[in-house]
C-alpha positions as a Markdown table, in Angstrom:
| # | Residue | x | y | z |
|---|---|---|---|---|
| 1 | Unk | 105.0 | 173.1 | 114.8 |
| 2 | Unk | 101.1 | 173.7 | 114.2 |
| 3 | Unk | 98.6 | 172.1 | 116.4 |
| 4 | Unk | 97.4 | 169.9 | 113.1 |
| 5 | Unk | 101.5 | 168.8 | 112.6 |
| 6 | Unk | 101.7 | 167.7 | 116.9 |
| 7 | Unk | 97.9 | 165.8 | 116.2 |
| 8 | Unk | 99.7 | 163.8 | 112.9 |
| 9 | Unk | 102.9 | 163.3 | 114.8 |
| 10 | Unk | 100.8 | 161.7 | 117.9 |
| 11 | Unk | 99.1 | 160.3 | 116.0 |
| 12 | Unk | 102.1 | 158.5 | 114.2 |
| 13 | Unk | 103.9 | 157.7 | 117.0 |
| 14 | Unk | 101.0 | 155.9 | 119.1 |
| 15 | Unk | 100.6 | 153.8 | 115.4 |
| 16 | Unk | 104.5 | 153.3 | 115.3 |
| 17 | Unk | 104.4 | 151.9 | 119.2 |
| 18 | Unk | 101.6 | 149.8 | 118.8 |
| 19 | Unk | 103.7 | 148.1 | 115.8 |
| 20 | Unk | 106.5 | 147.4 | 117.9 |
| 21 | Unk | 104.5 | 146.2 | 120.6 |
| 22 | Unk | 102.8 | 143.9 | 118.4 |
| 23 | Unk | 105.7 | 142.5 | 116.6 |
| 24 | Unk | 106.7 | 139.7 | 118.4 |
| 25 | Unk | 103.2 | 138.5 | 118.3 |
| 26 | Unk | 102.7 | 139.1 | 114.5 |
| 27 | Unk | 106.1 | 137.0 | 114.5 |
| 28 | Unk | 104.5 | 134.5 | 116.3 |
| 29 | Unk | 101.7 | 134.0 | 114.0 |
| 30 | Unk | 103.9 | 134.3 | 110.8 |
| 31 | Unk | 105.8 | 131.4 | 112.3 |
| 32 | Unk | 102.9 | 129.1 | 112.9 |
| 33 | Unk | 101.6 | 130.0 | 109.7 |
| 34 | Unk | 105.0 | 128.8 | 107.9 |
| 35 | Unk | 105.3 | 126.1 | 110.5 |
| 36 | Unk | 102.0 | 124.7 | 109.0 |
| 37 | Unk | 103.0 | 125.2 | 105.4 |
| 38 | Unk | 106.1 | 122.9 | 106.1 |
| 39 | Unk | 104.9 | 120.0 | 108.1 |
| 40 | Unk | 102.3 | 118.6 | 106.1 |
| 41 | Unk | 104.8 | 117.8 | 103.2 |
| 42 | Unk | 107.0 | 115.4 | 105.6 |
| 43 | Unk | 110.5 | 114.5 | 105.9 |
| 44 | Unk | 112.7 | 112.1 | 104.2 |
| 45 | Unk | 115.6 | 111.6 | 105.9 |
| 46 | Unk | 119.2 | 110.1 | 105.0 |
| 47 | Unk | 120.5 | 108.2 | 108.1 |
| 48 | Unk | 124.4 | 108.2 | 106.8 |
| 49 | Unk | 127.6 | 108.2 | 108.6 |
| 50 | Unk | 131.2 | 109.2 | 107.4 |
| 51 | Unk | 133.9 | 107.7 | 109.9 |
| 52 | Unk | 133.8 | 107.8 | 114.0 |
| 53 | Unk | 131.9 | 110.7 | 116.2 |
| 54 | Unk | 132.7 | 109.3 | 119.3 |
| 55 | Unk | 135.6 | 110.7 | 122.0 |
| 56 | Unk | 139.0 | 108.1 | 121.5 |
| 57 | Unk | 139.0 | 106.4 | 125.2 |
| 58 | Unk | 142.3 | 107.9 | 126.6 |
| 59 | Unk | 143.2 | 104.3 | 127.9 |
| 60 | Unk | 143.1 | 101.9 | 125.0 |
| 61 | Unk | 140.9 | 99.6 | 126.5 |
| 62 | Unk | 139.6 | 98.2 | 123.0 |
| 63 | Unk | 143.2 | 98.2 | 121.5 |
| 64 | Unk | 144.0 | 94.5 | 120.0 |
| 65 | Unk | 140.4 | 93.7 | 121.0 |
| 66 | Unk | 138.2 | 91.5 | 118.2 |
| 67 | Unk | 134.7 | 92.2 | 118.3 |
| 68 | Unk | 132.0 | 90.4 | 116.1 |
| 69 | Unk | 129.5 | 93.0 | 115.6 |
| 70 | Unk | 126.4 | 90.9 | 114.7 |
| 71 | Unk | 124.6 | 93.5 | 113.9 |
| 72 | Unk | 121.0 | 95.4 | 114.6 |
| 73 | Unk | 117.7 | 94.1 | 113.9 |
| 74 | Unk | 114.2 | 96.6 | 114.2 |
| 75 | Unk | 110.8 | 95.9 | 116.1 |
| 76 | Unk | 108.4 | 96.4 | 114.3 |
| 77 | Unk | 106.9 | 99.6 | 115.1 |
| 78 | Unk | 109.8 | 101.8 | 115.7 |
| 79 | Unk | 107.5 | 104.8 | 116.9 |
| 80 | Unk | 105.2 | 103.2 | 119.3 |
| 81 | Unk | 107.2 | 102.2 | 122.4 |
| 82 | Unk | 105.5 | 103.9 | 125.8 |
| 83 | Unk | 109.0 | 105.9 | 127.4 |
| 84 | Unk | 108.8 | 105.0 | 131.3 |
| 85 | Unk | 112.2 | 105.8 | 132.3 |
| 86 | Unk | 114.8 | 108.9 | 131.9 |
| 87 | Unk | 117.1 | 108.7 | 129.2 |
| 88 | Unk | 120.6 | 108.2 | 130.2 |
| 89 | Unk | 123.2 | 110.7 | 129.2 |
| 90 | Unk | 127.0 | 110.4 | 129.3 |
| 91 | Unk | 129.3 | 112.2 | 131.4 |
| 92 | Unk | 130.7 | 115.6 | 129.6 |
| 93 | Unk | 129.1 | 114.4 | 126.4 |
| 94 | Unk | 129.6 | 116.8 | 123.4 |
| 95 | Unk | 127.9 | 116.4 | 119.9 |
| 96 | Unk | 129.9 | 116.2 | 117.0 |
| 97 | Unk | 129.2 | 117.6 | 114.1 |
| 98 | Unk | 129.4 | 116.3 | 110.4 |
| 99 | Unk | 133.0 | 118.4 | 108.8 |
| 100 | Unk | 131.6 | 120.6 | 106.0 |
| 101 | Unk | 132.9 | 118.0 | 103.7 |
| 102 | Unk | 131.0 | 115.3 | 105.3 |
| 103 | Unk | 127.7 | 117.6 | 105.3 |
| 104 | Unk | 127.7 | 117.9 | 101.5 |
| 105 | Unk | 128.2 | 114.8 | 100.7 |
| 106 | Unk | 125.3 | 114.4 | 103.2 |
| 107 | Unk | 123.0 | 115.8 | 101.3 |
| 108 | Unk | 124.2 | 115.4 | 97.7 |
| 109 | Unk | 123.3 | 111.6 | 98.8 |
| 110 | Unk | 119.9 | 112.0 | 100.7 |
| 111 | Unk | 118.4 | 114.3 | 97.4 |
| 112 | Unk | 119.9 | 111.2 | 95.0 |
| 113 | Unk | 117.5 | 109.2 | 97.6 |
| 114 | Unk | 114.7 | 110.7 | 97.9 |
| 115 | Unk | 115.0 | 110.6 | 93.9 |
| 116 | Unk | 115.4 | 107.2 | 93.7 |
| 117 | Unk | 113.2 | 105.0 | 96.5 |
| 118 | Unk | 109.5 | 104.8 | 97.2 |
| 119 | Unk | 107.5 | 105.4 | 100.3 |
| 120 | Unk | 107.1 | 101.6 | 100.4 |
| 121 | Unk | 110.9 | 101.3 | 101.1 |
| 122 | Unk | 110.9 | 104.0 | 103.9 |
| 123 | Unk | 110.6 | 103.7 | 107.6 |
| 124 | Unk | 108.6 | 105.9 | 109.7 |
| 125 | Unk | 110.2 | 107.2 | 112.4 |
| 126 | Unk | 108.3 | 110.1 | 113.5 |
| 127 | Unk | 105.5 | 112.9 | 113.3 |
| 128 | Unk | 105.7 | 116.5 | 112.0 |
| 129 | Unk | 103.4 | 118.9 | 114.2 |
| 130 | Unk | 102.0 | 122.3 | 113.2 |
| 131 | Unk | 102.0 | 125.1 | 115.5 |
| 132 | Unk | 99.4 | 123.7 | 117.7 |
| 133 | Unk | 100.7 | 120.3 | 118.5 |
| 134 | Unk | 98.4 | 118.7 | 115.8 |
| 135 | Unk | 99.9 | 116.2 | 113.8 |
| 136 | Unk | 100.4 | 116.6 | 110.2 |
| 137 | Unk | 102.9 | 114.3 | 108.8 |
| 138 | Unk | 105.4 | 112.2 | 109.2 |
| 139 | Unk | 109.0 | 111.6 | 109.3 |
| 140 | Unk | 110.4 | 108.6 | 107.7 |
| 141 | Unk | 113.9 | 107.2 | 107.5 |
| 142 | Unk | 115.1 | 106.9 | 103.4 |
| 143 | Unk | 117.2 | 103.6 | 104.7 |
| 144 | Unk | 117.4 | 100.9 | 107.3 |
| 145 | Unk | 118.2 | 102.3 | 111.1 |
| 146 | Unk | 119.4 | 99.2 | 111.8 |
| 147 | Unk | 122.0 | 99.4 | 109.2 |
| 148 | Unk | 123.3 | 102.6 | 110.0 |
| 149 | Unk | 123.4 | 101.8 | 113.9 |
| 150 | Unk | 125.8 | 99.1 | 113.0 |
| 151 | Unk | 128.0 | 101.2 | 110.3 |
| 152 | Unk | 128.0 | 103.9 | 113.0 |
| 153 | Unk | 129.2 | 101.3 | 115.8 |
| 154 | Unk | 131.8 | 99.8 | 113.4 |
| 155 | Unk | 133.2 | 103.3 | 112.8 |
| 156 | Unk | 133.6 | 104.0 | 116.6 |
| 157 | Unk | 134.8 | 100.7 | 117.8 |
| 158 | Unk | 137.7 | 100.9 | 114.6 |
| 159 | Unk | 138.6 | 104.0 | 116.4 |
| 160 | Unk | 138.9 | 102.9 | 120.4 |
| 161 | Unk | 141.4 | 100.2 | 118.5 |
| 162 | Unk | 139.3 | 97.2 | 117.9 |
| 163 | Unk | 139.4 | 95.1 | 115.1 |
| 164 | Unk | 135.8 | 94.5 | 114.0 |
| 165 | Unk | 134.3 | 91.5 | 112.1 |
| 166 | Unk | 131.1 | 90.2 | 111.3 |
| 167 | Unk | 129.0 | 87.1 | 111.9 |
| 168 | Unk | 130.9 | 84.7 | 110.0 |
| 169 | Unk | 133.9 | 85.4 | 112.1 |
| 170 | Unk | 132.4 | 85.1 | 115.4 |
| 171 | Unk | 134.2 | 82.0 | 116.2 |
| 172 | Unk | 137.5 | 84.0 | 116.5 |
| 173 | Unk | 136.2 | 87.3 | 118.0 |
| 174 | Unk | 136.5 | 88.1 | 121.5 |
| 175 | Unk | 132.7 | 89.7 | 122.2 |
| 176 | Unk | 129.7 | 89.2 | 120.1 |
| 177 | Unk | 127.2 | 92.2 | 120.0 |
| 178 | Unk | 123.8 | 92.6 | 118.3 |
| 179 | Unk | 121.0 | 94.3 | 119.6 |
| 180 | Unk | 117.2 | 94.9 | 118.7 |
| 181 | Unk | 115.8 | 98.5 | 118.2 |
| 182 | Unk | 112.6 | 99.0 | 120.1 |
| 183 | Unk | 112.4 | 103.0 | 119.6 |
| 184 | Unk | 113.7 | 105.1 | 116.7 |
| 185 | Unk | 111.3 | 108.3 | 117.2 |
| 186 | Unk | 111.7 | 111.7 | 116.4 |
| 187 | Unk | 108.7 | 114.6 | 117.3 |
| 188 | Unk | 108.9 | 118.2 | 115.9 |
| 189 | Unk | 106.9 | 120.7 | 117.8 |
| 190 | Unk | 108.8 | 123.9 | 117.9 |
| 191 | Unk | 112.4 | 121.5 | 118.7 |
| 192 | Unk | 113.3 | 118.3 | 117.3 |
| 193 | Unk | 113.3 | 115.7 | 120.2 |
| 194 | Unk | 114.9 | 111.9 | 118.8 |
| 195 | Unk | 114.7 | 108.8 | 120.9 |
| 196 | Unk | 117.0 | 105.7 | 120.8 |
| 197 | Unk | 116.3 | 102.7 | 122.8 |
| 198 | Unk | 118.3 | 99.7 | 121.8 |
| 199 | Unk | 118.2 | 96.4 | 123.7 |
| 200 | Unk | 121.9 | 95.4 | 123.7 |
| 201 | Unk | 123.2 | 92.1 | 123.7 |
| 202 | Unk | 126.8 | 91.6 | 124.6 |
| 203 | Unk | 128.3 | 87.7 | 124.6 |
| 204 | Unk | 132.2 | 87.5 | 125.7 |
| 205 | Unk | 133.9 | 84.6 | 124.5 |
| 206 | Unk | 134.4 | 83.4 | 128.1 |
| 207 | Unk | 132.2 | 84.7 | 130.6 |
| 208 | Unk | 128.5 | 85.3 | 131.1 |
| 209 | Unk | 126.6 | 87.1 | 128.8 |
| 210 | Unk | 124.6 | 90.4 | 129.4 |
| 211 | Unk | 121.5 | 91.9 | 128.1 |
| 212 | Unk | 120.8 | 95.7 | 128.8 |
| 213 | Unk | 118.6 | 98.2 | 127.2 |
| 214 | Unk | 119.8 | 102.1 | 126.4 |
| 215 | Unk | 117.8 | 104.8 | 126.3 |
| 216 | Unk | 119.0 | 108.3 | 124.7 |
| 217 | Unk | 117.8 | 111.4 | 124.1 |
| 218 | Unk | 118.5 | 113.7 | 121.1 |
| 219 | Unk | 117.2 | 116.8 | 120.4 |
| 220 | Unk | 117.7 | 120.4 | 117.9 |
| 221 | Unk | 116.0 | 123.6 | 117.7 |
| 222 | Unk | 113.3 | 123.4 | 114.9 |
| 223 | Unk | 114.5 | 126.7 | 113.1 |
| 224 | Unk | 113.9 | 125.4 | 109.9 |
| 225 | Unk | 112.0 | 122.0 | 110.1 |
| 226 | Unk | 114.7 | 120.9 | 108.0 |
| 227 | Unk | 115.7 | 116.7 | 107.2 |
| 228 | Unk | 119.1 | 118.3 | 108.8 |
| 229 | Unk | 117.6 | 119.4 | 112.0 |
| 230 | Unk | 115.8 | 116.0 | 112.2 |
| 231 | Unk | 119.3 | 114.3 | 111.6 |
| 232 | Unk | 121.1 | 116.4 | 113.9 |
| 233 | Unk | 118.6 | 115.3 | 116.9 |
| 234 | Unk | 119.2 | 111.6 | 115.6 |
| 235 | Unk | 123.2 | 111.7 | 115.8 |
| 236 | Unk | 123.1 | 113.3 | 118.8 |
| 237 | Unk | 121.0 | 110.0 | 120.7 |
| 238 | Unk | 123.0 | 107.8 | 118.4 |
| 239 | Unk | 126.3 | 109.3 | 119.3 |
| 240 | Unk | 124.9 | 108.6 | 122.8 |
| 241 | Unk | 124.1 | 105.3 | 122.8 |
| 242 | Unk | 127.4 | 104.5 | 121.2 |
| 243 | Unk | 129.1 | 105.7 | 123.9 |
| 244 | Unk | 127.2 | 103.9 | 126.2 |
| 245 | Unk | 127.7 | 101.0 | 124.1 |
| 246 | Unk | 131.2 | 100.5 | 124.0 |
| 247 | Unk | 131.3 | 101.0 | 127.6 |
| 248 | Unk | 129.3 | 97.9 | 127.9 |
| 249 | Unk | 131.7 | 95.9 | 125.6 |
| 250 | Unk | 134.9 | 97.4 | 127.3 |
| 251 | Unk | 133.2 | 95.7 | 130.6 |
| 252 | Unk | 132.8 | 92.6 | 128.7 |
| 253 | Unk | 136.1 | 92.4 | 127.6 |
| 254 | Unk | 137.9 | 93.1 | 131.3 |
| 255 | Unk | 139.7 | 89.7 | 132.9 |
| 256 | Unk | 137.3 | 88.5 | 135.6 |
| 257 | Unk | 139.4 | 87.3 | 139.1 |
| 258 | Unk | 140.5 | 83.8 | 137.8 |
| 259 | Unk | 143.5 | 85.0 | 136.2 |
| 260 | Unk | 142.2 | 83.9 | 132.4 |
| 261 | Unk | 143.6 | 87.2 | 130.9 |
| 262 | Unk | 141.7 | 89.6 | 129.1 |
| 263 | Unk | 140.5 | 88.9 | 125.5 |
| 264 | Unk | 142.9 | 90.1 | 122.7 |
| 265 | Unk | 146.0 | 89.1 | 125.3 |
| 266 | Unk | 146.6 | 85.9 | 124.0 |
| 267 | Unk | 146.7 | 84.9 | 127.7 |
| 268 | Unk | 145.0 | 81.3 | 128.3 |
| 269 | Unk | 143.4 | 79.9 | 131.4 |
| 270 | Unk | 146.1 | 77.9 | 133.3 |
């Protein structure tokens, strides 16, 4: 090889190290780049669920249990509440995802939505953030978060064996629950990070009543900035708090020391 060919191939070598070396940063910079492309159009998001996506409680303690599930109501700023405490996280909790069926239909429903509603109708629940932390837009929820924190809670009471009703039967129902939602937030800056906090009321039909407030923590890797990813992060606090939830009502429903019998027994006080 001439000294002109080993002066071309140094040459081309140095050039072809220096463009692996840079790589990740030109990565980098192609990210943030797209990043900012995608967050100022905003997210719409489809809060849907399909049936239960909580664990079944091995010991039945809901079974033959009637619960009047009031339902939710919202504050009314749903992305302002100052965090001051730890979310709480259940023991050995595990996400569940949508079945394939259940993620088409998904979003078959949220594009038909997005068609057919107005920002007026929308909630905002969140910000979008380029690749230096600087808002852009926003994320909004296509329907009510109350109404789907109730659907969800129906779905996974139904399947720890209770039989739920609603208001107009709260006469006959062993527990009452309703709650407020003080926090439905999600932020996007480089992972999706969802908060719930939900200020849970819980009425037995004999027996004191209880107020508590949950706090959970969702979040998803922003690969794609997608109404999915924000979802995903979403499902994952709300699968949360209904866990924590039920526990709540399951402590509700246990026979206190006076021997009345526990709700759905048909057991009376002597």
């Amino acid at each position: 090889m001439s000294t002109t060919q080993l002066r071309l191939y140094g040459a081309e070598s140095r050039s072809t190290g220096t463009f692996r070396s840079a790589l990740p940063l030109l990565l980098l910079l192609a990210a943030v780049v797209l990043c900012a492309g995608c967050v100022t159009n905003g997210r719409r998001v489809l809060l849907k669920e399909y049936g239960p996506s909580v664990p079944v409680a091995a010991e039945g303690a809901l079974k033959g249990v009637t619960v009047c599930l009031k339902g939710f109501t919202c504050a009314p700023n749903l992305i302002s509440l100052e965090l001051k405490a730890k979310p709480e996280e259940p023991p050995k909790f595990k996400y569940a995802d949508f079945t394939r069926d259940q993620d088409k239909r998904w979003d078959a429903e949220q594009k038909t939505l997005q068609k057919q509603t107005k920002e007026a109708s929308w909630t905002k629940i969140g910000n979008m953030r380029n690749g230096f932390g600087m808002v852009m837009s926003h994320v909004y929820a296509l329907n009510d978060p109350a109404a789907w924190l109730a659907e969800s809670m129906k779905f996974d009471l139904e399947a720890q064996g209770a039989k739920v009703v609603d208001a107009s039967q709260a006469a006959d129902a062993d527990v009452s629950v309703s709650g407020t939602i003080q926090l439905c937030r999600e932020d996007m800056y480089m992972t999706v990070d969802a908060s719930i906090v939900v200020d849970l009321d819980v009425q037995p039909r004999k027996g004191q009543p209880s107020k508590r407030q949950i706090h959970t923590h969702g979040a998803t890797a922003a690969m794609l900035a997608s109404e999915g990813e924000y979802f995903h992060a979403l499902r994952d606090a709300r699968q949360k708090f209904s866990i924590l939830a039920t526990r709540e009502i399951v402590q509700a429903t246990k026979p206190d020391l006076s021997g009345r019998g526990s709700p759905g027994s048909g057991t009376k006080a002597q």
